[in-house]
C-alpha positions as CSV (number, residue, x, y, z in Angstrom):
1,X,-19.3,-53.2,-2.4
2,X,-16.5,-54.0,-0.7
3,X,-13.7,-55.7,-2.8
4,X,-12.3,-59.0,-1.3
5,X,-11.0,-60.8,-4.5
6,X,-7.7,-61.1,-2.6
7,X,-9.3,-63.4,0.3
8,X,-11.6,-65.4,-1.3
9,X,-10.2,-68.6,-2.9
10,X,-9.3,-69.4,-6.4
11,X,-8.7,-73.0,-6.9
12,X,-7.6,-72.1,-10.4
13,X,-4.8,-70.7,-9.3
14,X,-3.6,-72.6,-6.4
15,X,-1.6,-76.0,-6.2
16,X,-4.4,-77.6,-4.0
17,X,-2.6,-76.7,-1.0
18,X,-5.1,-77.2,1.3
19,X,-5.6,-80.5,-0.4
20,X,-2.3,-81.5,0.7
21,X,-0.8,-79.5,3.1
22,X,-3.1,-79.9,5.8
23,X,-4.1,-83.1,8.2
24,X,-7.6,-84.2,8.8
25,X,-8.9,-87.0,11.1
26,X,-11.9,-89.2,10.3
27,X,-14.8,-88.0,12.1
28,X,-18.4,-86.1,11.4
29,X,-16.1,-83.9,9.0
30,X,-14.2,-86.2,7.4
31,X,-15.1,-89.6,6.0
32,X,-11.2,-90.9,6.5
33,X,-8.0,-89.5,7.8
34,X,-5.0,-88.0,5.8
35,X,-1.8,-86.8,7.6
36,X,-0.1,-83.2,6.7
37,X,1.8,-83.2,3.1
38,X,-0.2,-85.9,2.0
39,X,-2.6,-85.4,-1.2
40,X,-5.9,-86.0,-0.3
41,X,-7.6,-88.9,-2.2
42,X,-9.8,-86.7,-4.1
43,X,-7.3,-84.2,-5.7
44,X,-7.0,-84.6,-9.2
45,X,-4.0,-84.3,-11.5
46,X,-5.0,-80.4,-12.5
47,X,-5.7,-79.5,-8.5
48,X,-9.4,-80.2,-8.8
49,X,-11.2,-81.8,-6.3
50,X,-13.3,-85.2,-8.5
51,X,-16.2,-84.7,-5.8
52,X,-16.3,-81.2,-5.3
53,X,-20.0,-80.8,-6.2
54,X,-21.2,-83.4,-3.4
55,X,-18.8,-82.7,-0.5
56,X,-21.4,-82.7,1.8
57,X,-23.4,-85.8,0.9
58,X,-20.3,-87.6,0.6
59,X,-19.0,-87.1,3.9
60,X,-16.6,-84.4,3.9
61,X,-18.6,-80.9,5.2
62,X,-14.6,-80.1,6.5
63,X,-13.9,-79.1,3.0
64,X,-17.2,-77.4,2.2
65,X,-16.6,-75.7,5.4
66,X,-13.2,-74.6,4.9
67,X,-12.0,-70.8,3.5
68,X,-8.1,-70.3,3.1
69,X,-8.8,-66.5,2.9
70,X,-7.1,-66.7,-0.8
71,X,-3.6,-68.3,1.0
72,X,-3.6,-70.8,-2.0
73,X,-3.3,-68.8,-5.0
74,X,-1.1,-66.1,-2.8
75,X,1.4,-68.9,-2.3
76,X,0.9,-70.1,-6.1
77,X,1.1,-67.2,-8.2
78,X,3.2,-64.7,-5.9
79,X,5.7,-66.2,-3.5
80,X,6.4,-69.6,-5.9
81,X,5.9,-67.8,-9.2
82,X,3.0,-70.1,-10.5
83,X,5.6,-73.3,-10.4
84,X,3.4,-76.2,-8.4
85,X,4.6,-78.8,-6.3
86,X,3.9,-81.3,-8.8
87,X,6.0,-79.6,-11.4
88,X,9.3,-79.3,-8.6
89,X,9.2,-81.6,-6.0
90,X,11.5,-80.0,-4.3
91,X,9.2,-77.0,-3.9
92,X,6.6,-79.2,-1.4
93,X,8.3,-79.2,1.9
94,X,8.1,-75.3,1.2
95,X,4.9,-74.8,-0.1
96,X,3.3,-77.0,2.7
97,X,4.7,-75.8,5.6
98,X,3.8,-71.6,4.3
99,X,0.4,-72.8,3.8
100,X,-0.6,-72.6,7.6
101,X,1.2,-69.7,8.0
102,X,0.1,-67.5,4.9
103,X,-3.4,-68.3,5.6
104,X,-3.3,-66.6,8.8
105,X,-1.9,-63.4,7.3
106,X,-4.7,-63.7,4.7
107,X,-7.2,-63.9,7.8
108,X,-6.3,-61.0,9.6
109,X,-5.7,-58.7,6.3
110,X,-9.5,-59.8,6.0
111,X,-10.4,-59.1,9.1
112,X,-8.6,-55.3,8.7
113,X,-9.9,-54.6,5.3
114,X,-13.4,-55.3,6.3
115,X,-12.9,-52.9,9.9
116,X,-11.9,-50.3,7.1
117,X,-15.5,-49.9,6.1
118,X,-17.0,-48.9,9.0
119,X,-16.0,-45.2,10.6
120,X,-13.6,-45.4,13.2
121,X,-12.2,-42.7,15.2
122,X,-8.4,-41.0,13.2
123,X,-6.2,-42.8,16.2
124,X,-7.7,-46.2,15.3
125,X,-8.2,-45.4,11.8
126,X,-4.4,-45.0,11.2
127,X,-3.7,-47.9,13.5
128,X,-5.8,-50.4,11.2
129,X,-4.2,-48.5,8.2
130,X,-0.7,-49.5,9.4
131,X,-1.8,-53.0,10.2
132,X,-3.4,-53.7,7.2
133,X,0.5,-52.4,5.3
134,X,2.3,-54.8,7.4
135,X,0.1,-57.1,6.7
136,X,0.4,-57.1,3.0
137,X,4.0,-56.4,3.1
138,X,4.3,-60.1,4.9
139,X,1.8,-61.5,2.5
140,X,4.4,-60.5,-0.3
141,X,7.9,-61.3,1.0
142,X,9.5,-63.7,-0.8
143,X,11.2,-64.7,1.9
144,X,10.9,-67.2,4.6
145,X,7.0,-67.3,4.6
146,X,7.1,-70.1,7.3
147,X,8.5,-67.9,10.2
148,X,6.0,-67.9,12.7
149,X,7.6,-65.4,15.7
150,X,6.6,-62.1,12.7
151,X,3.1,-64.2,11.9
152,X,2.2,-64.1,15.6
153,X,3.1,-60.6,16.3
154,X,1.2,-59.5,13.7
155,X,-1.7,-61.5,14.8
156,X,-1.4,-60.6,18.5
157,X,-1.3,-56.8,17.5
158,X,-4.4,-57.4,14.9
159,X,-6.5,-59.5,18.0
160,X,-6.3,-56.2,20.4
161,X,-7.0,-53.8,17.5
162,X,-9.9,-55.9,16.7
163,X,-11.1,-56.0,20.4
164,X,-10.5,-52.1,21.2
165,X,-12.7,-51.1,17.4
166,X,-15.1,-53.7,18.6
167,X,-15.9,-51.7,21.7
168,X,-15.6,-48.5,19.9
169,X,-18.5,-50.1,17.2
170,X,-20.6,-51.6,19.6
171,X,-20.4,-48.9,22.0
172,X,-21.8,-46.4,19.6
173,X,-25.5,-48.5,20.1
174,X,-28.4,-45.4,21.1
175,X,-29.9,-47.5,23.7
176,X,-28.5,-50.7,26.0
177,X,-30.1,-53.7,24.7
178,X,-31.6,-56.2,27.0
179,X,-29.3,-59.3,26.0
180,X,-29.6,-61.7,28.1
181,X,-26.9,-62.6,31.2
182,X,-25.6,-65.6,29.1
183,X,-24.8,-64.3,26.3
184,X,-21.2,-62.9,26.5
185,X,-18.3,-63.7,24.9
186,X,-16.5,-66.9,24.9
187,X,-19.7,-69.0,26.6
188,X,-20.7,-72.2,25.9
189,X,-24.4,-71.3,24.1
190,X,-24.8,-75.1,22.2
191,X,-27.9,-75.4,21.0
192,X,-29.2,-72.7,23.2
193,X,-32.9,-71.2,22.0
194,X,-32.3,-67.9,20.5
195,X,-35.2,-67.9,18.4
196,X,-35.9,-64.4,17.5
197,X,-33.8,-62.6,20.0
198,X,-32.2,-59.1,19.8
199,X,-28.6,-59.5,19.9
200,X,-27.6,-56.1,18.8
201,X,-24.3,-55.3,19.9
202,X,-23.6,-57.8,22.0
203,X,-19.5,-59.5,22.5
204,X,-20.5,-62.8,20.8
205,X,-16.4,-63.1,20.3
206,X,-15.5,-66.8,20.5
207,X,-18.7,-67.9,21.8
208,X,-20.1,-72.1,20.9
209,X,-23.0,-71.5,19.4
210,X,-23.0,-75.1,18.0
211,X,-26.5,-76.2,16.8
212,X,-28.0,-73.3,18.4
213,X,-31.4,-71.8,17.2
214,X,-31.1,-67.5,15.7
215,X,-33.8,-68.1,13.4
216,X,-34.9,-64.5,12.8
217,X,-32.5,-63.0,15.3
218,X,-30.7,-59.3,14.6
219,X,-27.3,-58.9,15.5
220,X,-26.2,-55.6,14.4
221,X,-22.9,-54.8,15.1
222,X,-22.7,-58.0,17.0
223,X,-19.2,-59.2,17.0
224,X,-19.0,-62.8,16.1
225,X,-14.9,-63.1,15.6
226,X,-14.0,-66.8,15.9
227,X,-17.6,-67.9,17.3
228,X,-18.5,-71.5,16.4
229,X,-21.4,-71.4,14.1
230,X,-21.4,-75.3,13.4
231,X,-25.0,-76.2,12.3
232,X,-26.3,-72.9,13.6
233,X,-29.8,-71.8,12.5
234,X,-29.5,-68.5,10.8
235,X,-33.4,-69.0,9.1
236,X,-34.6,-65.6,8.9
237,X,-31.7,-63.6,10.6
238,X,-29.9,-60.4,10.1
239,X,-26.4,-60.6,10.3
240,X,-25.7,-57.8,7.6
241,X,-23.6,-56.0,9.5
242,X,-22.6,-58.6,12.2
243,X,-19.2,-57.7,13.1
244,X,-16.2,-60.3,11.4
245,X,-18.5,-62.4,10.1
246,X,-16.8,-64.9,7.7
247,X,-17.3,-67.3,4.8
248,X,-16.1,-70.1,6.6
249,X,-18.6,-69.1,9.2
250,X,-21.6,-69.4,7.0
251,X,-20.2,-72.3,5.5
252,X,-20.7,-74.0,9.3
253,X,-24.5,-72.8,9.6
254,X,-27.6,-73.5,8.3
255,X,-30.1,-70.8,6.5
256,X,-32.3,-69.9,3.8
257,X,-33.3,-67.1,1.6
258,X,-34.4,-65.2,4.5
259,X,-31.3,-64.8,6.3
260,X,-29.4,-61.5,5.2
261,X,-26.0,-61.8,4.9
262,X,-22.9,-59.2,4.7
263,X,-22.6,-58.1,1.2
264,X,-19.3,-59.4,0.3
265,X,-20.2,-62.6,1.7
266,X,-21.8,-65.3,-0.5
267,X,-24.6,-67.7,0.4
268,X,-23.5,-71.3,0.5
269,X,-25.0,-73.9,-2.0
270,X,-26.2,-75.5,0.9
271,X,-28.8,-73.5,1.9
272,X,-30.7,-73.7,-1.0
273,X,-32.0,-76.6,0.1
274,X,-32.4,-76.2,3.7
């Protein structure tokens, strides 16, 4: 199985950044608002969240929803050696402003690591390859982590890498599917009736599919980067190898037992119940 220990989040070892560093407004996601820098009211003394266990029922599905890609401890342990906020004031104007930044790295190293287990062409394979070292390389400096003109090349180059292996991926399908017209990327499919469809290989890149129904759809190889899955009904559906599929994504929807996920992935507490 693919190893992602590096992007998926250890509160253990973080300061509670995203606990602190980032804003939220009071809406469906949030029971209250909180501006940037500021702890949120929750945070404990060691970094703990006091309501973790009943984020949902309590109001705050933002948090249960949210994935730093392991930007937290990365920040901690590596750039700050381990010394918190708390322990150095001085260190949280810092700390907080890398946060944003760092967790965008973390996303596209993701992103790259997971496009390294499929079988790409040599010419693509050693342009991911070189990504994916750039990538770490700013993940590690111990520099200025929150200059954003190296952070937005690196996602800009990793967005059309992305988009020209998702072609190559999807394009490899035996036989054209018969998706329907609608379906195509960046369309507004909330709470559209998908119930059962074949979405194999179809561009479902940054498509609303807010409180729409896939209950026992397939979507092999169907790239879903940055699609809104917000209360999406994944009962029953195959999105094993859905294309840049992430936690946070799964966090959004609904499912069950039935739905088969991507192997690295895990399946959120939430759908236990559902």
């Amino acid at each position: 199985m693919l190893d992602l220990t590096d992007f998926t989040p250890d509160c253990s070892r973080c300061a509670g950044l995203c606990c602190t560093a980032l804003p939220f407004t009071a809406s469906v996601d949030f029971p209250e608002s909180k501006p940037a820098g500021t702890p949120c009211v929750n945070l404990q003394p060691d970094f703990r969240c006091v309501i973790h266990a009943e984020l949902r029922p309590r109001g705050w599905r933002g948090c249960a929803v949210f994935e730093c890609f392991g930007a937290g401890q990365q920040l901690t342990q590596h750039i700050f050696g381990g010394v918190t906020w708390r322990v150095d004031p001085a260190l949280a104007s810092a700390m907080f402003g890398a946060f944003e930044s760092m967790r965008a790295i973390q996303e596209v190293r993701y992103y790259l690591r997971v496009l390294l287990e499929h079988p790409l062409p040599r010419k693509l394979l050693e342009q991911v390859t070189a990504l994916d070292a750039t990538a770490e390389s700013l993940a590690e400096a111990s520099g200025d982590t929150t200059a954003s003109e190296p952070v937005e090349s690196l996602r800009t180059q990793v967005g059309l890498l992305l988009d020209r292996a998702s072609q190559h991926l999807r394009g490899q399908a035996p036989t054209p599917g018969t998706i329907p017209s609608r379906v195509r990327a960046h369309a507004d499919l909330a709470g559209a009736d998908l119930h059962g469809a074949t979405l194999d290989h179809a561009d479902l890149r940054g498509v609303l599919l807010i409180g729409a129904d896939l209950q026992h759809a397939t979507l092999h190889l169907t790239d879903l980067l940055g699609a809104d899955l917000r209360d999406t009904r994944l009962h029953g559906a195959d999105v094993r190898d859905a294309l840049f599929v992430t936690q946070s994504q799964l966090n959004a929807a609904q499912g069950d037992a039935s739905t088969t996920i991507p192997p690295h992935l895990r399946r959120p507490h939430h759908w236990e119940g559902d």
